[in-house]
C-alpha positions as a printed NumPy array, in Angstrom:
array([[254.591, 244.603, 184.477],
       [254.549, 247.039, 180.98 ],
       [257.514, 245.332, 179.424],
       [259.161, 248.768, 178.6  ],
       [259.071, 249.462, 182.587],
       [260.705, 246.332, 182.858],
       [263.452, 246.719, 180.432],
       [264.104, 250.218, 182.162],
       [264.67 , 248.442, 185.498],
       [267.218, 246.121, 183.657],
       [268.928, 248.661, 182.175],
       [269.736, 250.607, 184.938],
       [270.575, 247.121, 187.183],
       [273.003, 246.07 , 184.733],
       [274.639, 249.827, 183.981],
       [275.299, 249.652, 187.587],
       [276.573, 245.904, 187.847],
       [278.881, 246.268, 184.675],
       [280.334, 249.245, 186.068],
       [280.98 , 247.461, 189.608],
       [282.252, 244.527, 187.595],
       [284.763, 246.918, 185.924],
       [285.75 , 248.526, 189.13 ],
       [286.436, 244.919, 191.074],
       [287.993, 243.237, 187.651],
       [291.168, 246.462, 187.647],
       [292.271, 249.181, 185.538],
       [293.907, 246.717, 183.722],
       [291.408, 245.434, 181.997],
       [289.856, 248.548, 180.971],
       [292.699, 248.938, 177.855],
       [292.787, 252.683, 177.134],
       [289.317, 253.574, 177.887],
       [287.107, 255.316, 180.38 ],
       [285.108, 253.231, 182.258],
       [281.876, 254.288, 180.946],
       [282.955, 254.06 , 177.167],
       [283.859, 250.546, 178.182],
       [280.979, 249.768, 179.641],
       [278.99 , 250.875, 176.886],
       [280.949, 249.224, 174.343],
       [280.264, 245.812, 175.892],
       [276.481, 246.195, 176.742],
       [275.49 , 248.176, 173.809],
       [277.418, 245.541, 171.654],
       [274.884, 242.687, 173.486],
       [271.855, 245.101, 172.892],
       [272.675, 245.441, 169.113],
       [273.373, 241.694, 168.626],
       [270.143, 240.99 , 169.93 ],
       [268.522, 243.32 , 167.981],
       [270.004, 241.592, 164.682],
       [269.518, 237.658, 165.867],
       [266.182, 237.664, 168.48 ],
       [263.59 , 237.559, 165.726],
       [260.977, 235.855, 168.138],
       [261.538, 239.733, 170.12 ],
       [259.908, 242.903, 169.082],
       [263.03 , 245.056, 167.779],
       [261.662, 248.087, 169.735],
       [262.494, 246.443, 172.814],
       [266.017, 246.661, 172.127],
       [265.683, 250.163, 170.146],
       [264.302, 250.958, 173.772],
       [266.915, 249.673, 175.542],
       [269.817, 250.828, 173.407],
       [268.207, 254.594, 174.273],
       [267.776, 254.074, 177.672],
       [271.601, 253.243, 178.05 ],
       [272.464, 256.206, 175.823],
       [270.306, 258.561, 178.682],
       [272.459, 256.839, 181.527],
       [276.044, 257.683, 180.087],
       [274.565, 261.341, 179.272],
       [273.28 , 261.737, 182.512],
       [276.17 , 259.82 , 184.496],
       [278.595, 261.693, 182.496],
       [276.698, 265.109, 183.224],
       [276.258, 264.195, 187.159],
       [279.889, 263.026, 187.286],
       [280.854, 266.709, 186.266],
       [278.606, 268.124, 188.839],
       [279.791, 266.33 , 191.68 ],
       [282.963, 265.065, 192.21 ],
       [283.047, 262.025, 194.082],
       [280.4  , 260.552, 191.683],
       [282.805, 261.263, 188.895],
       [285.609, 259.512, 191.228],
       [283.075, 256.714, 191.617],
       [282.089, 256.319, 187.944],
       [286.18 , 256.495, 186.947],
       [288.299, 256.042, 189.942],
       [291.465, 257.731, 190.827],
       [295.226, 257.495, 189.106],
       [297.225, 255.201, 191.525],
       [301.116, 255.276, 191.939],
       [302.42 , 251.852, 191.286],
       [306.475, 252.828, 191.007],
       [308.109, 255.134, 193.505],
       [311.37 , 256.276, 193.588],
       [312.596, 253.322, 191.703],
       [310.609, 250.841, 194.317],
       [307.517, 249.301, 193.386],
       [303.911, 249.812, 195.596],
       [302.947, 246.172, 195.973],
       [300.205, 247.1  , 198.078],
       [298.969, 249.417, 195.458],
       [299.282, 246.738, 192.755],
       [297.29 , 244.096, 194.195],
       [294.785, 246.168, 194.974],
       [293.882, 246.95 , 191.021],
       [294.875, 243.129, 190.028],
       [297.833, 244.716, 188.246],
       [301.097, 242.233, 187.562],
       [304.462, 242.988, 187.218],
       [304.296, 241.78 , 184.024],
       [301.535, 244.501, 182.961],
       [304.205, 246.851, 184.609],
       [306.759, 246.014, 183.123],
       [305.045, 245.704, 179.767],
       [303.551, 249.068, 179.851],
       [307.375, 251.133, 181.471],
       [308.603, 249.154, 177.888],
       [306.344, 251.037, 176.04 ],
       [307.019, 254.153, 177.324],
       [310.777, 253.411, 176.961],
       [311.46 , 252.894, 180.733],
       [313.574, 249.219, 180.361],
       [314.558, 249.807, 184.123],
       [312.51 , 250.184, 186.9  ],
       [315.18 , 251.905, 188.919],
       [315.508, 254.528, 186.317],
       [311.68 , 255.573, 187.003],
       [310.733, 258.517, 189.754],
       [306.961, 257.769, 189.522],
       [304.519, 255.667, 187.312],
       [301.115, 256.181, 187.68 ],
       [298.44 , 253.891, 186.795],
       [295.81 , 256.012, 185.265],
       [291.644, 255.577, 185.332],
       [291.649, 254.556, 181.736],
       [294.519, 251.714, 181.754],
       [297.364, 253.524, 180.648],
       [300.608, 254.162, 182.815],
       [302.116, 257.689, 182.955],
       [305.913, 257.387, 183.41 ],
       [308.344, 259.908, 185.103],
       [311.804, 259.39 , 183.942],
       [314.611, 260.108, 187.494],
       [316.424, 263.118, 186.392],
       [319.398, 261.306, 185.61 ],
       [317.96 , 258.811, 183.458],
       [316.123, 261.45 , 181.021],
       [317.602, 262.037, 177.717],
       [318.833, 265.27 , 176.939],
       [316.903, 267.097, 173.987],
       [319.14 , 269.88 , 171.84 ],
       [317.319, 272.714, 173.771],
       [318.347, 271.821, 176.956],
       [321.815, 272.466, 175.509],
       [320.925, 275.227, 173.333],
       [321.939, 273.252, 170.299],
       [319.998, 274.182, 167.006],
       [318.082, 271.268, 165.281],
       [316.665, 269.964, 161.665],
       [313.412, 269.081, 160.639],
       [312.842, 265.031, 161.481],
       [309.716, 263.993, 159.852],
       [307.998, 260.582, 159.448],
       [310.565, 257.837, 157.132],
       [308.761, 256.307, 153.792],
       [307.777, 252.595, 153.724],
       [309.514, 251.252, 150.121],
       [309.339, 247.542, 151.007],
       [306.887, 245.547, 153.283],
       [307.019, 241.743, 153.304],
       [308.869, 242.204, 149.986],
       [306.693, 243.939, 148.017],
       [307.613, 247.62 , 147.237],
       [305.197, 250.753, 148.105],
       [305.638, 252.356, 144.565],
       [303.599, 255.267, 145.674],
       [306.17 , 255.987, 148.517],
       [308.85 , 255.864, 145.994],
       [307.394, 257.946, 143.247],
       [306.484, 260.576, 145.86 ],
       [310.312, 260.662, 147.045],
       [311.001, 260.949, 143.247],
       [312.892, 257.384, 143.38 ],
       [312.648, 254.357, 141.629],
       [313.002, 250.464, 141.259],
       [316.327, 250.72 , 139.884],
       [317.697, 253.035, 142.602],
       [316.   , 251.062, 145.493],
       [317.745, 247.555, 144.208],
       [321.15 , 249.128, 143.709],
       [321.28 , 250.161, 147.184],
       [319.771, 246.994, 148.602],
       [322.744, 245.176, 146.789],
       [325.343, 247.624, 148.366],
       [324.09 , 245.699, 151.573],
       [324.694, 242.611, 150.191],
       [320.664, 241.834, 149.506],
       [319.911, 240.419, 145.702],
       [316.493, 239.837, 145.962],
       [313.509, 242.083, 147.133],
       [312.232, 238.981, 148.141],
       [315.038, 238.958, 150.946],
       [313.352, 242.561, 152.604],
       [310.733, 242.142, 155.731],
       [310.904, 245.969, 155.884],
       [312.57 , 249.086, 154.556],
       [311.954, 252.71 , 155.079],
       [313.441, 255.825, 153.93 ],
       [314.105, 258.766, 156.388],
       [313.727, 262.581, 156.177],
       [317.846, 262.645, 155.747],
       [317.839, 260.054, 152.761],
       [318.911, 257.075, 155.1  ],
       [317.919, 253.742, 154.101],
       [316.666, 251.181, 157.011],
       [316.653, 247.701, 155.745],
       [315.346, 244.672, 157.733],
       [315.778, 241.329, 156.29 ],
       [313.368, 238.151, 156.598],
       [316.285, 236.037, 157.791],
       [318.852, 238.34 , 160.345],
       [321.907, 237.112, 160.869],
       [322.101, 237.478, 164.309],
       [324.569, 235.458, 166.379],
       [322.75 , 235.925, 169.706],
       [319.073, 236.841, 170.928],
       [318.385, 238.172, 174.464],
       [314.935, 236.278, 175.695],
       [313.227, 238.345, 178.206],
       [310.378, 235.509, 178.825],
       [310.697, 232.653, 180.998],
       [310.956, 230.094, 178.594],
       [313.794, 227.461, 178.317],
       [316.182, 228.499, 175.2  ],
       [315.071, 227.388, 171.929],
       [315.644, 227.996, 168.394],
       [317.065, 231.524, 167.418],
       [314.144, 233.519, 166.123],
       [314.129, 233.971, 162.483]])
């Protein structure tokens, strides 16, 4: 068989398999990307490392090969826009793994999706209790849309008609306790300044400062290597241990 006919066969057999891999492994494991970009990343990645470390294979082999799966995501892409249940095929569909507060086992174990990736990804999007969510949806590409119940979503100043300032994004001054002098000479601050009102909160030493960040009002957030904290709430399973430094 022409060896380029060959490597065309295996191209398309293992487009197909990885993507039918993907599909049987869960959205879960797909992290924030389509299924085809993930797909891609993990067989073009393989094609390109052999390219570099095969020497005892012609390099146009692979050269072929790395074309012939860029044609495949153009074309499945393109055909997946044509017709819709290829696209639904190539992607899948969003699935609803919270209603009304409840959780959809049967929905769950169908995509190989734990509680704890639910619960992991409602924290991320703020939702600490499941009862307070109407719907989350597991979407195509691994991420979970979250619909707050009405009574559980934070009023914003327009819903009471209440004018508003500008917030913008704080300035790091300290990380690991080393200061950002940039950040300070751009909010036309200094050294001095900075350690006068680190000692107002009882800190002597930059040394002492994990983190510290300056806000758009002038506020000064300080987080210290060592917090005094008299208790910890542990939200693993793990037997209590030593208070987290």
């Amino acid at each position: 068989m022409n060896p380029y006919l060959e490597i065309l066969i295996r191209a398309a057999g293992a487009f197909a398999a990885v993507i039918i891999l993907t599909r049987l492994v869960g959205k879960s494991q797909v992290g924030g990307l389509t299924l085809t970009d993930w797909v891609n990343g993990i067989v073009v990645g393989s094609i390109a490392a052999g390219l570099v470390t095969q020497l005892n294979e012609p390099a146009g082999y692979y050269v072929f090969g790395l074309f012939l799966f860029m044609i495949l995501t153009m074309v499945s892409e393109w055909a997946g826009m044509k017709y819709r249940p290829l696209h639904k095929l190539m992607d899948d569909d969003p699935t609803v793994v919270v209603h009304n507060g409840k959780i959809l086992e049967n929905n769950m174990h169908k995509m190989r999706y734990t509680v704890d990736d639910l619960t992991s990804q409602l924290r991320q999007k703020e939702a600490f209790n499941i009862a307070d969510v109407e719907y989350a949806i597991a979407e195509p590409n691994g991420q979970l849309s979250v619909l707050l119940k009405s009574q559980a979503t934070p009023l914003t100043p327009r819903d009471i008609n209440v004018p508003s300032s500008y917030r913008g994004v704080p300035s790091e001054l300290v990380v690991d306790g080393v200061i950002i002098q940039q950040n300070l000479k751009q909010n036309t601050l200094d050294e001095d300044w900075l350690l006068g009102e680190l000692q107002r909160q009882g800190i002597q030493s930059i040394k002492e400062v994990f983190y510290a960040s300056l806000d758009t009002d002038g506020n000064l957030y300080v987080d210290k290597k060592h917090d005094d904290m008299d208790h910890y709430l542990d939200i693993t399973d793990k037997l209590p241990g030593r208070m987290p430094q």
